[in-house]
mmCIF file as Biopython writes it, N, C-alpha, C and O atoms, coordinates in Angstrom:
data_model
#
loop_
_atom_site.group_PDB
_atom_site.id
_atom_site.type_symbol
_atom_site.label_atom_id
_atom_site.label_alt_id
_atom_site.label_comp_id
_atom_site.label_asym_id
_atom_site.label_entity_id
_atom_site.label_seq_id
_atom_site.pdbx_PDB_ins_code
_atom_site.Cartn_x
_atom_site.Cartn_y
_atom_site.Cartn_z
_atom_site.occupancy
_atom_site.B_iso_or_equiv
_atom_site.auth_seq_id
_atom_site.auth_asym_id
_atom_site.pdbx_PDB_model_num
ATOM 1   N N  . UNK A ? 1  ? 17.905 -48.979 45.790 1.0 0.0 1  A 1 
ATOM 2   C CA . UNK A ? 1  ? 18.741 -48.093 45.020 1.0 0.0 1  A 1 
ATOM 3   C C  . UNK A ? 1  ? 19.163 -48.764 43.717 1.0 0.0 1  A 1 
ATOM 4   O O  . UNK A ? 1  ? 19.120 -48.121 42.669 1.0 0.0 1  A 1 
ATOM 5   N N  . UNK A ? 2  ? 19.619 -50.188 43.745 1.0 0.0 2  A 1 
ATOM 6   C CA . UNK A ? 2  ? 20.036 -50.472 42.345 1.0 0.0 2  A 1 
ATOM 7   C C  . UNK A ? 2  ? 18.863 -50.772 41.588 1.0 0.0 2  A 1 
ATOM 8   O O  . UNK A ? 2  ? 19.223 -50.707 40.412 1.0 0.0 2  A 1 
ATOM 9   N N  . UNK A ? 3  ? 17.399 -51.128 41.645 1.0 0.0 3  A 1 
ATOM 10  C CA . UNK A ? 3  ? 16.241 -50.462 41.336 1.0 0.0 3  A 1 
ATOM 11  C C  . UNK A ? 3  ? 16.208 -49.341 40.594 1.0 0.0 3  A 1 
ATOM 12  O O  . UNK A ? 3  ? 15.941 -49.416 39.395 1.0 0.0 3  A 1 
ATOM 13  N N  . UNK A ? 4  ? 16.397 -48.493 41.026 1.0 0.0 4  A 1 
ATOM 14  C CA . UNK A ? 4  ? 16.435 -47.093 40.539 1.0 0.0 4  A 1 
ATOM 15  C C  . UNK A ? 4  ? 17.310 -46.868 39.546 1.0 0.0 4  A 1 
ATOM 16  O O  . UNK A ? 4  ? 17.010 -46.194 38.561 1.0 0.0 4  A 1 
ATOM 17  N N  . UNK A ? 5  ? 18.938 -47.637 39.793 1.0 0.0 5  A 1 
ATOM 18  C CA . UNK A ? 5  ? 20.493 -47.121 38.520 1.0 0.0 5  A 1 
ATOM 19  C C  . UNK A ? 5  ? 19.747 -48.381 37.616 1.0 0.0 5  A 1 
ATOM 20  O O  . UNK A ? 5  ? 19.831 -48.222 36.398 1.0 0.0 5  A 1 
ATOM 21  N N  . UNK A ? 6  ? 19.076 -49.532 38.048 1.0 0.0 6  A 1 
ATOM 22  C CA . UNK A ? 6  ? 18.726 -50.137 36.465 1.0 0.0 6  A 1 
ATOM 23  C C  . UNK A ? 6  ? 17.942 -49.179 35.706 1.0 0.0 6  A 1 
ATOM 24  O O  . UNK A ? 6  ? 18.063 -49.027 34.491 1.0 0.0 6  A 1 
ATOM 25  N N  . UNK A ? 7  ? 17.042 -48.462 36.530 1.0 0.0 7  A 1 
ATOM 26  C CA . UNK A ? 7  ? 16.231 -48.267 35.511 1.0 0.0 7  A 1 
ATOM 27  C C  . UNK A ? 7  ? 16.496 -47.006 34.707 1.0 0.0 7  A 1 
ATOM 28  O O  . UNK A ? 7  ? 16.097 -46.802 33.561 1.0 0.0 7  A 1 
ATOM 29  N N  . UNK A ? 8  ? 17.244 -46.165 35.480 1.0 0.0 8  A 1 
ATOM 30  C CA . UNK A ? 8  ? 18.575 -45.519 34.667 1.0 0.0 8  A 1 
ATOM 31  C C  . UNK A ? 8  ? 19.368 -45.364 33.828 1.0 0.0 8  A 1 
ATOM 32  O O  . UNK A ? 8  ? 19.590 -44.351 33.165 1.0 0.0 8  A 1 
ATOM 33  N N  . UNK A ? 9  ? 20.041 -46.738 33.785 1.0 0.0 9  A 1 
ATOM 34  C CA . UNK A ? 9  ? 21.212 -47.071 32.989 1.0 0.0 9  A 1 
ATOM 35  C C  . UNK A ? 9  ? 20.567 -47.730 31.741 1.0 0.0 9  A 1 
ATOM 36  O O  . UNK A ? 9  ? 21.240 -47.825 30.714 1.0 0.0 9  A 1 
ATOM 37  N N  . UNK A ? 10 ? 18.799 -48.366 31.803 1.0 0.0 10 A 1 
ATOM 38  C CA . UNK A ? 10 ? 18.270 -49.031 31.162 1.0 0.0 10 A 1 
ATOM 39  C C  . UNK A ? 10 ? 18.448 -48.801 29.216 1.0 0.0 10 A 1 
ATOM 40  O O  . UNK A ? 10 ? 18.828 -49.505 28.280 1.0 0.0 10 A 1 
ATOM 41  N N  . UNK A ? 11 ? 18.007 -47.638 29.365 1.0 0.0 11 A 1 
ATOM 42  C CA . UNK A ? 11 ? 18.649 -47.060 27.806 1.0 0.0 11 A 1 
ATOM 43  C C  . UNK A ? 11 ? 19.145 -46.183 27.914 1.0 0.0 11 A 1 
ATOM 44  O O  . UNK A ? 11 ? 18.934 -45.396 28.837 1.0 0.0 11 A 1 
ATOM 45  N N  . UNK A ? 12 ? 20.223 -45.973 26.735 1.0 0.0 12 A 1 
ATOM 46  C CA . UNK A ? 12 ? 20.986 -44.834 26.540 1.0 0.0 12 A 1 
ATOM 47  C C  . UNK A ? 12 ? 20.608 -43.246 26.180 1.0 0.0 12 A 1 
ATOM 48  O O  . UNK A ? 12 ? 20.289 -42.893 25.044 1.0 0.0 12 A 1 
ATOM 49  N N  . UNK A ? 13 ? 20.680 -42.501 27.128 1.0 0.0 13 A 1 
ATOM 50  C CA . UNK A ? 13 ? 20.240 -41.234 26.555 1.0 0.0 13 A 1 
ATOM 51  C C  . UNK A ? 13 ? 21.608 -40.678 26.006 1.0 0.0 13 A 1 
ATOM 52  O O  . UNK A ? 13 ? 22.721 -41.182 25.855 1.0 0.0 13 A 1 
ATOM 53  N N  . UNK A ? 14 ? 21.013 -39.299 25.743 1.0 0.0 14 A 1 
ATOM 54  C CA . UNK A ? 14 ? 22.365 -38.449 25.032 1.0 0.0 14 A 1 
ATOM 55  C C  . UNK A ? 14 ? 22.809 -38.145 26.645 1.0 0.0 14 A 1 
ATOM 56  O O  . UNK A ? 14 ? 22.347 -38.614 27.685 1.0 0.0 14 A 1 
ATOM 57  N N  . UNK A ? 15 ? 23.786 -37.266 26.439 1.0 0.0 15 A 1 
ATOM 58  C CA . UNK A ? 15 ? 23.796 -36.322 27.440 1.0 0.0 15 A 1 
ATOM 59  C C  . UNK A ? 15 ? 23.059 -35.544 28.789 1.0 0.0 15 A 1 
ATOM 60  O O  . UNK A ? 15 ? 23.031 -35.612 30.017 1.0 0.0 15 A 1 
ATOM 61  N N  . UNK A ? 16 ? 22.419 -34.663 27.514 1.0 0.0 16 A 1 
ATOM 62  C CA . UNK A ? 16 ? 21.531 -34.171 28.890 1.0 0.0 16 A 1 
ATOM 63  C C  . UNK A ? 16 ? 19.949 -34.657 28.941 1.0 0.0 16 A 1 
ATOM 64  O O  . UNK A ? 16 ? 19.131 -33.981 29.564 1.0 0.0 16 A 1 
ATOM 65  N N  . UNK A ? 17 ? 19.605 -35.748 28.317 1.0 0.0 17 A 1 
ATOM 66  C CA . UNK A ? 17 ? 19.079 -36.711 28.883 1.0 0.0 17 A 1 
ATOM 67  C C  . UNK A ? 17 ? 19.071 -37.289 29.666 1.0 0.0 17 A 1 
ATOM 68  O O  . UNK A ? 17 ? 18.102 -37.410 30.415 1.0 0.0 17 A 1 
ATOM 69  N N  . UNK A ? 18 ? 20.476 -38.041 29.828 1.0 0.0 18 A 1 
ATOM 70  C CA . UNK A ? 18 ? 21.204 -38.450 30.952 1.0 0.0 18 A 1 
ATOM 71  C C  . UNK A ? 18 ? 20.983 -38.049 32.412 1.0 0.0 18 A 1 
ATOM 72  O O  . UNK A ? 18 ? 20.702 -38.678 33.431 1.0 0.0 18 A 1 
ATOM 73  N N  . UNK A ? 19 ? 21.270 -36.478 32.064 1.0 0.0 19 A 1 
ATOM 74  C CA . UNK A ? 19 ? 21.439 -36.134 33.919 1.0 0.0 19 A 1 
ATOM 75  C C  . UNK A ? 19 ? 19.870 -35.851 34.000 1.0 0.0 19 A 1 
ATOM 76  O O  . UNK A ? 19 ? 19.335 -36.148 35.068 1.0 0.0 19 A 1 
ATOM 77  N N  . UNK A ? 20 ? 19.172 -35.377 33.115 1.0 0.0 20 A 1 
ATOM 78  C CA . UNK A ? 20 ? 17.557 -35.610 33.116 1.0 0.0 20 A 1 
ATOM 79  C C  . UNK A ? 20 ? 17.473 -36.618 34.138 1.0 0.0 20 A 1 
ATOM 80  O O  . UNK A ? 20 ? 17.741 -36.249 35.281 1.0 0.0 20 A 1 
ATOM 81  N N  . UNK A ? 21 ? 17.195 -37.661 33.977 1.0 0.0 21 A 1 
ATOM 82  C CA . UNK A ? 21 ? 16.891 -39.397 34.501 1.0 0.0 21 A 1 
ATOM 83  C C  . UNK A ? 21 ? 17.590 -39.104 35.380 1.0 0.0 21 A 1 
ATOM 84  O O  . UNK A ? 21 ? 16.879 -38.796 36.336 1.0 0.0 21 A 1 
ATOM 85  N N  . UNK A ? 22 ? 19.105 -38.979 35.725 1.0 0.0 22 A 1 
ATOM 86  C CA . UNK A ? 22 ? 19.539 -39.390 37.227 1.0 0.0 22 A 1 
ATOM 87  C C  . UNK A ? 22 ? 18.915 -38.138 37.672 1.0 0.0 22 A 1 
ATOM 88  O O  . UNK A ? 22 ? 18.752 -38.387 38.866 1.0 0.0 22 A 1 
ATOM 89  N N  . UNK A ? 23 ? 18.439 -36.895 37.475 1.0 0.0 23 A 1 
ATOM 90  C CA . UNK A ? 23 ? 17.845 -36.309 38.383 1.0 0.0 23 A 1 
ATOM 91  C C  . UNK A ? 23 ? 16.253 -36.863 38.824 1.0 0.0 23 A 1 
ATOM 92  O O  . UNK A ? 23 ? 15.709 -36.850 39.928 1.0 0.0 23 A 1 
ATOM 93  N N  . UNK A ? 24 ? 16.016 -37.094 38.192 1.0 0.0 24 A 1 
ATOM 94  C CA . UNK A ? 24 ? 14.368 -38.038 38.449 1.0 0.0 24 A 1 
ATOM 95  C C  . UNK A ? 24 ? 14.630 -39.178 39.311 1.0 0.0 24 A 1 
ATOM 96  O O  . UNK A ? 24 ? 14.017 -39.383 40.358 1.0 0.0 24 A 1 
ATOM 97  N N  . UNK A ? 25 ? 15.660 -39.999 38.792 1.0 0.0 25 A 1 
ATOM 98  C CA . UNK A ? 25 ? 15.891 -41.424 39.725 1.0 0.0 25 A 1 
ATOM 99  C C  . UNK A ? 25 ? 16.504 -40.818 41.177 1.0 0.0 25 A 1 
ATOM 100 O O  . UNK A ? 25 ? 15.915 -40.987 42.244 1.0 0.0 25 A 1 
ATOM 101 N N  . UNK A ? 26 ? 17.240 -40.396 41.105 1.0 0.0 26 A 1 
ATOM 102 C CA . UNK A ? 26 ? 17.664 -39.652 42.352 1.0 0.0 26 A 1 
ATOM 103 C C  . UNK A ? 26 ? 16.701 -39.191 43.123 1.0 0.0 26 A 1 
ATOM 104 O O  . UNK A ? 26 ? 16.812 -39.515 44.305 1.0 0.0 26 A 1 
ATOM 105 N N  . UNK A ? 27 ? 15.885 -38.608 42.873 1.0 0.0 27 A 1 
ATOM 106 C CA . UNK A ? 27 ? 15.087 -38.022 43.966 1.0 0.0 27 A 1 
ATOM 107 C C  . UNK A ? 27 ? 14.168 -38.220 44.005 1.0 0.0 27 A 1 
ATOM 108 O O  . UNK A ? 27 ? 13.416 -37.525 44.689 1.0 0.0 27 A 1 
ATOM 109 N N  . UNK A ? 28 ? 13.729 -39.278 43.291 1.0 0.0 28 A 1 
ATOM 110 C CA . UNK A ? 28 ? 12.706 -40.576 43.474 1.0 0.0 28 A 1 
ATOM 111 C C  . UNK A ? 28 ? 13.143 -41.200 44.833 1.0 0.0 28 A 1 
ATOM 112 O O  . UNK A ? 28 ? 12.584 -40.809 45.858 1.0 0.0 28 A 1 
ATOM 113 N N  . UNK A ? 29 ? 14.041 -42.078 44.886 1.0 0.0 29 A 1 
ATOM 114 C CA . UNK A ? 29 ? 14.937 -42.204 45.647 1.0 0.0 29 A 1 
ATOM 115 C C  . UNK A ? 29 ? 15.046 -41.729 47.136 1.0 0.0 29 A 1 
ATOM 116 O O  . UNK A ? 29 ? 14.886 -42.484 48.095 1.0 0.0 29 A 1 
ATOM 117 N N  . UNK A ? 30 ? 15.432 -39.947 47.254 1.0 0.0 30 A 1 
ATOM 118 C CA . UNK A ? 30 ? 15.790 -39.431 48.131 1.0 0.0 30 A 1 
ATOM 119 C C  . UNK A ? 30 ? 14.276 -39.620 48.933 1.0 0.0 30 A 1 
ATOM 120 O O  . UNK A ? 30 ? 14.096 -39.945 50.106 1.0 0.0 30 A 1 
ATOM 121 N N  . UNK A ? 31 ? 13.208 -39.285 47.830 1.0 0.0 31 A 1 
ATOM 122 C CA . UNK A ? 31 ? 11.961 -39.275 48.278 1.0 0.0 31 A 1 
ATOM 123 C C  . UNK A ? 31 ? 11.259 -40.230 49.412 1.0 0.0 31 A 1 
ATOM 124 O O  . UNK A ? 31 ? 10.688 -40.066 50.491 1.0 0.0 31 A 1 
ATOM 125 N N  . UNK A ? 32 ? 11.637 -41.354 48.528 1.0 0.0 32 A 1 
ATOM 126 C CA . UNK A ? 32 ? 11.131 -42.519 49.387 1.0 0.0 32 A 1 
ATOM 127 C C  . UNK A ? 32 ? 11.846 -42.652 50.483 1.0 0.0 32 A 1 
ATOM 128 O O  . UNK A ? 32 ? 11.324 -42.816 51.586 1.0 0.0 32 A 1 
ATOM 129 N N  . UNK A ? 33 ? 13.262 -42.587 50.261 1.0 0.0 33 A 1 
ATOM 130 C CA . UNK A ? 33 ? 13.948 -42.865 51.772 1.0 0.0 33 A 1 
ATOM 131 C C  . UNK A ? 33 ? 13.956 -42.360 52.565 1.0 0.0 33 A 1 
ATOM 132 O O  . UNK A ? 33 ? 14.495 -42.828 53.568 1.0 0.0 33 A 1 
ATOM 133 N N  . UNK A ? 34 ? 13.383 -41.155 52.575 1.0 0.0 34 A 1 
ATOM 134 C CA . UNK A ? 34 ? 13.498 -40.245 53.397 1.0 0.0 34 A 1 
ATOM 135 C C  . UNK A ? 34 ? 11.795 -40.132 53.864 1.0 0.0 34 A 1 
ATOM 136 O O  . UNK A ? 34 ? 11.317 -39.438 54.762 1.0 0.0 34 A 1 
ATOM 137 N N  . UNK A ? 35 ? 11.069 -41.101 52.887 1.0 0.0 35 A 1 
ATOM 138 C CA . UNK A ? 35 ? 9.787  -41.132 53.777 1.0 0.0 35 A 1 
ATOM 139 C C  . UNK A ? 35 ? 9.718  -42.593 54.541 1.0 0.0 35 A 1 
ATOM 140 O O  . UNK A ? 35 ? 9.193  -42.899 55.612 1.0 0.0 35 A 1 
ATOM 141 N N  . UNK A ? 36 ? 10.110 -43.013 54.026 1.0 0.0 36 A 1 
ATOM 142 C CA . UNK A ? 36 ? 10.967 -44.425 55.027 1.0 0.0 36 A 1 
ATOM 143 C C  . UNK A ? 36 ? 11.707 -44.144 56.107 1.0 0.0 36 A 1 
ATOM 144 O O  . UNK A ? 36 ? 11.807 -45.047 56.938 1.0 0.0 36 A 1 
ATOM 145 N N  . UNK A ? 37 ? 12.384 -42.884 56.365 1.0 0.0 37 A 1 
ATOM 146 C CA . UNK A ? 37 ? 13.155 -42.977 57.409 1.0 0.0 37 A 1 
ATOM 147 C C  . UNK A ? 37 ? 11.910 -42.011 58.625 1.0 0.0 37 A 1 
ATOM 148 O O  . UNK A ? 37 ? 11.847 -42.282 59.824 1.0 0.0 37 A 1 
ATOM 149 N N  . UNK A ? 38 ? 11.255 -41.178 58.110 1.0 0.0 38 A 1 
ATOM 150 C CA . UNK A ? 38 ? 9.869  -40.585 58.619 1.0 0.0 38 A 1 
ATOM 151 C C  . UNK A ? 38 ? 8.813  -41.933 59.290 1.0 0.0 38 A 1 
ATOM 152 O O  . UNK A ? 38 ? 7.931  -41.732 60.125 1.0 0.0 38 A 1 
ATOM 153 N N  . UNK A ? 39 ? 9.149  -43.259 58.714 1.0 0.0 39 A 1 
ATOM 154 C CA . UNK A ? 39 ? 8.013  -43.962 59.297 1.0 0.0 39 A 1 
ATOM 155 C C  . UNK A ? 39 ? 6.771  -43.637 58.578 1.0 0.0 39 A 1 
ATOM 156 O O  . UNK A ? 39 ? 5.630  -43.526 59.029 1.0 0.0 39 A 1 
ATOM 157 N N  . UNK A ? 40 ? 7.219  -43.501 57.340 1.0 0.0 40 A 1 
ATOM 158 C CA . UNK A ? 40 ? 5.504  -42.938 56.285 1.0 0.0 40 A 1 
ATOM 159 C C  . UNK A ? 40 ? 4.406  -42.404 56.939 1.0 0.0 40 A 1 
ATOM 160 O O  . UNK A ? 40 ? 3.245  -42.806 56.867 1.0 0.0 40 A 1 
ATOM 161 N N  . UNK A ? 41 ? 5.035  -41.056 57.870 1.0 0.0 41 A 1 
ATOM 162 C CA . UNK A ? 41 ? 3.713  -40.580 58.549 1.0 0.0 41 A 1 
ATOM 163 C C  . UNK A ? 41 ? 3.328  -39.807 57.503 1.0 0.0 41 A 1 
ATOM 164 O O  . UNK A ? 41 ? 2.246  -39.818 58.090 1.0 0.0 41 A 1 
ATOM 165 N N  . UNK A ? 42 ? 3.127  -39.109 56.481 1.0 0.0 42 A 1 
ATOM 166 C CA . UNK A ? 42 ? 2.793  -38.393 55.427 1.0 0.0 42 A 1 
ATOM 167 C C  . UNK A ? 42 ? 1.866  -39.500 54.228 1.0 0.0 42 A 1 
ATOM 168 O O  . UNK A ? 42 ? 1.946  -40.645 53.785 1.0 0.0 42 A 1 
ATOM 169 N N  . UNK A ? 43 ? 1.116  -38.446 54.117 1.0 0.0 43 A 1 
ATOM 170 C CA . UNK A ? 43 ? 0.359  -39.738 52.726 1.0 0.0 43 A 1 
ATOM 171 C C  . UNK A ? 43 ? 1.576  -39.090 51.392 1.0 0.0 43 A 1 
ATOM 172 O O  . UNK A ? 43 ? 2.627  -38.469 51.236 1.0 0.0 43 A 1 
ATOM 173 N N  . UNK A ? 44 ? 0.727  -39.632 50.846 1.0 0.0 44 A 1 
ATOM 174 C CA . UNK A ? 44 ? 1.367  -39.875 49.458 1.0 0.0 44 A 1 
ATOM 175 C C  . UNK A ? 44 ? 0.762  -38.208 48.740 1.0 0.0 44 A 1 
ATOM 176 O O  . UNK A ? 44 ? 1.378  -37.792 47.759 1.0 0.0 44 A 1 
ATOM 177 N N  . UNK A ? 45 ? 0.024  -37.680 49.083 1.0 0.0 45 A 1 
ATOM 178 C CA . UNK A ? 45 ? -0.691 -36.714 48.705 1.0 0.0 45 A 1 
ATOM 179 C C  . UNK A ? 45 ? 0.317  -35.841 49.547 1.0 0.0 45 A 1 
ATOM 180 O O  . UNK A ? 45 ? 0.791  -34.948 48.845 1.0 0.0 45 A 1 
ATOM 181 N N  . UNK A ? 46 ? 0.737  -35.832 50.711 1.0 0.0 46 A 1 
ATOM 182 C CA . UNK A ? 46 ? 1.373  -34.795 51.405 1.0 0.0 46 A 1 
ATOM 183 C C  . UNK A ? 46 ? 2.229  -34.675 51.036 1.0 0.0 46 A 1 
ATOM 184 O O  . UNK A ? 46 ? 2.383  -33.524 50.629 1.0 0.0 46 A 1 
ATOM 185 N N  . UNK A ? 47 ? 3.072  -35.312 50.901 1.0 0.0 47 A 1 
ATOM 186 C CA . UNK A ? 47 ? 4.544  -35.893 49.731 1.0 0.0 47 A 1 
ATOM 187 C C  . UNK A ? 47 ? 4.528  -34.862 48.729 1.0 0.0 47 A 1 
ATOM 188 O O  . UNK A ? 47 ? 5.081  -33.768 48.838 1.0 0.0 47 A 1 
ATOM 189 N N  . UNK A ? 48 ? 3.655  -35.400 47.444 1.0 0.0 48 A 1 
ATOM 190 C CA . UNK A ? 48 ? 4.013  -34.957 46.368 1.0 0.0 48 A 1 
ATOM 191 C C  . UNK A ? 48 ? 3.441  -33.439 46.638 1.0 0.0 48 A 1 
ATOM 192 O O  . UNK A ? 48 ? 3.933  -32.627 45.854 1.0 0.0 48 A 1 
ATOM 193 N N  . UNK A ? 49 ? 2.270  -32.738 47.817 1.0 0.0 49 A 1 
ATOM 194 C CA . UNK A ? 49 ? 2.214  -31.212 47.847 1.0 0.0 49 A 1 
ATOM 195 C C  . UNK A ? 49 ? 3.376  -30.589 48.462 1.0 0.0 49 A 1 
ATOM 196 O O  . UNK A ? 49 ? 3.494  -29.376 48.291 1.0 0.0 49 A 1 
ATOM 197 N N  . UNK A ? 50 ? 4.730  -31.532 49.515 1.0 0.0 50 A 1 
ATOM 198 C CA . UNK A ? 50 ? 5.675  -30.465 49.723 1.0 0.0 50 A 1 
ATOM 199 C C  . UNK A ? 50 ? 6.684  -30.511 48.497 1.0 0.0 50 A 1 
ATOM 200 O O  . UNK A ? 50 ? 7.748  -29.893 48.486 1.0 0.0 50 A 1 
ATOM 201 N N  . UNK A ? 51 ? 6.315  -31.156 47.672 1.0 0.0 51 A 1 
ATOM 202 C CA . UNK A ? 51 ? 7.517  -31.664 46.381 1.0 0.0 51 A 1 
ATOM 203 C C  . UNK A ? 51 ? 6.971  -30.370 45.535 1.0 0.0 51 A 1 
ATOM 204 O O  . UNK A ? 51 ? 7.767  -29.442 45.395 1.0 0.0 51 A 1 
ATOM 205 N N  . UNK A ? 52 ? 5.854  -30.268 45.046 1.0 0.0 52 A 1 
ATOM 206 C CA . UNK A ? 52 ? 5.458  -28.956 44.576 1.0 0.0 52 A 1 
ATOM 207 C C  . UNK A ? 52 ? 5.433  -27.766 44.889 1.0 0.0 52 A 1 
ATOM 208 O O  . UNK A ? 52 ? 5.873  -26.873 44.166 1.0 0.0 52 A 1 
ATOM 209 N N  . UNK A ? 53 ? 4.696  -27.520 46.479 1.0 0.0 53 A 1 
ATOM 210 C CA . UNK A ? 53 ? 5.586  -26.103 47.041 1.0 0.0 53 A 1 
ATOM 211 C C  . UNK A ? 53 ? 7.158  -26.172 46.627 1.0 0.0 53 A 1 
ATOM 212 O O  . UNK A ? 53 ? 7.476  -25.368 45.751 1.0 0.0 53 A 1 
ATOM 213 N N  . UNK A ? 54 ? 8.036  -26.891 47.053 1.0 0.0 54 A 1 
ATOM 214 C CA . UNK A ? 54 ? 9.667  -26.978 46.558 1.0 0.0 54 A 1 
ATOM 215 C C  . UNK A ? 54 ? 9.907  -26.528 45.801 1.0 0.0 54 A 1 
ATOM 216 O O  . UNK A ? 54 ? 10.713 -25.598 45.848 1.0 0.0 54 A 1 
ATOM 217 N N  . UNK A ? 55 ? 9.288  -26.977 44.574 1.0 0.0 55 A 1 
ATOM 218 C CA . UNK A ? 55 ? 9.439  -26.711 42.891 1.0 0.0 55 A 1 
ATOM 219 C C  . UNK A ? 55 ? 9.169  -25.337 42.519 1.0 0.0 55 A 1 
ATOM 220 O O  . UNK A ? 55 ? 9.924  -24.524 41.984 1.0 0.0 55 A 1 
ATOM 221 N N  . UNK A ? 56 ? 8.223  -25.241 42.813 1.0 0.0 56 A 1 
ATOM 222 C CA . UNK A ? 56 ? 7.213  -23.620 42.900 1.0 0.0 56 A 1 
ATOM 223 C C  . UNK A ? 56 ? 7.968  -22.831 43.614 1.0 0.0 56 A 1 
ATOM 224 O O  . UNK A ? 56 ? 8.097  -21.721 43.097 1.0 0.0 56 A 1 
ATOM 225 N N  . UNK A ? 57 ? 8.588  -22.996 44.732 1.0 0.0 57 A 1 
ATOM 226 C CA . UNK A ? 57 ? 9.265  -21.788 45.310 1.0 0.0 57 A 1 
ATOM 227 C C  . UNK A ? 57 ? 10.489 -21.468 45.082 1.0 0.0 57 A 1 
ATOM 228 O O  . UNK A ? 57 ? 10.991 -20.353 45.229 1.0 0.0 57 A 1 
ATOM 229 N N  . UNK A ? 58 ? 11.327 -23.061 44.484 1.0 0.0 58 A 1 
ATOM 230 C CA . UNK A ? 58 ? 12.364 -22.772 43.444 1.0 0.0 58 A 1 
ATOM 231 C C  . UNK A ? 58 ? 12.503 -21.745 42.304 1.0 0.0 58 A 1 
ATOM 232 O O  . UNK A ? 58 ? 13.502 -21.036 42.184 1.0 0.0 58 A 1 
ATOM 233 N N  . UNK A ? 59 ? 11.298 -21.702 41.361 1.0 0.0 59 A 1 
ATOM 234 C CA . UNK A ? 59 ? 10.834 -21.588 40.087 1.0 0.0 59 A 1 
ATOM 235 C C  . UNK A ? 59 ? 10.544 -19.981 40.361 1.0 0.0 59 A 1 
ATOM 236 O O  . UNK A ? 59 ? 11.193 -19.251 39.612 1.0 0.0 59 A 1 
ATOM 237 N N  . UNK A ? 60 ? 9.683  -19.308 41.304 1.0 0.0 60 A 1 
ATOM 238 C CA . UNK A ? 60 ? 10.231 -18.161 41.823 1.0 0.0 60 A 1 
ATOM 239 C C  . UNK A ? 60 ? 11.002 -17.623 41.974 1.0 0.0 60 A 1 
ATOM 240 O O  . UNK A ? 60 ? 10.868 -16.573 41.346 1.0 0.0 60 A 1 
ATOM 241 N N  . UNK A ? 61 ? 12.164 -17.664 42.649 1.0 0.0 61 A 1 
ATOM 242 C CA . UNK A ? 61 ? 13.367 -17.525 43.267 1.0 0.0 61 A 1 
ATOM 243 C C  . UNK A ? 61 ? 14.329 -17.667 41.875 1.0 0.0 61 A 1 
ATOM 244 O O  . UNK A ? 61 ? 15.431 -17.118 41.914 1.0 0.0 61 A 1 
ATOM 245 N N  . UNK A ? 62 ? 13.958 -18.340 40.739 1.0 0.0 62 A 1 
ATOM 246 C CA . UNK A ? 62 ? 14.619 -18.099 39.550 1.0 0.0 62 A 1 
ATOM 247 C C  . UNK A ? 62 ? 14.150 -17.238 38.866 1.0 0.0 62 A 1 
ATOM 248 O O  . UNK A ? 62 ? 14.970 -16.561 38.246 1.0 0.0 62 A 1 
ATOM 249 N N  . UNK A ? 63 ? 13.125 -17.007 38.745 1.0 0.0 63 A 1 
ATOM 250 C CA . UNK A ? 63 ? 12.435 -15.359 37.957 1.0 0.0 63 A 1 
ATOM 251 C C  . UNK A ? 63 ? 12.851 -14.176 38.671 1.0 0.0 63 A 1 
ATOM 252 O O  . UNK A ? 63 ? 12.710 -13.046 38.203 1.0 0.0 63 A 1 
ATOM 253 N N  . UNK A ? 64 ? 13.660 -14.561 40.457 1.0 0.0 64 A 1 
ATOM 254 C CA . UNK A ? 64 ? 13.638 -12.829 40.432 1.0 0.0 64 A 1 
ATOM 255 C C  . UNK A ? 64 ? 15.025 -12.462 39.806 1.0 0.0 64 A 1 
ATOM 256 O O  . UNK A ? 64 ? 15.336 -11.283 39.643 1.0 0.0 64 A 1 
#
């Protein structure tokens, strides 16, 4: 985790730059730990396709 707030805190953004990055570092983060706490039964490919269904069905659900 402090991995992640260095590389964060590393340069200064504006504002909403800012929460940009902690949303990326964050769930970078949530990502891994939570495939760490799974015992990395998922590849890395399975990962990033339920991260995209997510996104995608988010991104829907905002157009209606």
């Amino acid at each position: 985790m402090n991995i992640f707030e260095y590389l964060a805190n590393k340069n200064k953004f504006d504002p909403k730059a800012s929460y940009l990055m902690a949303f990326f570092t964050y769930g970078y983060f949530g990502i891994i730990y939570t495939w760490n706490k799974n015992d990395f039964k998922e590849t890395p490919e399975k990962i990033l396709q339920y991260t995209v269904e997510v996104l995608l069905e988010a991104q829907k659900k905002e157009k209606k």
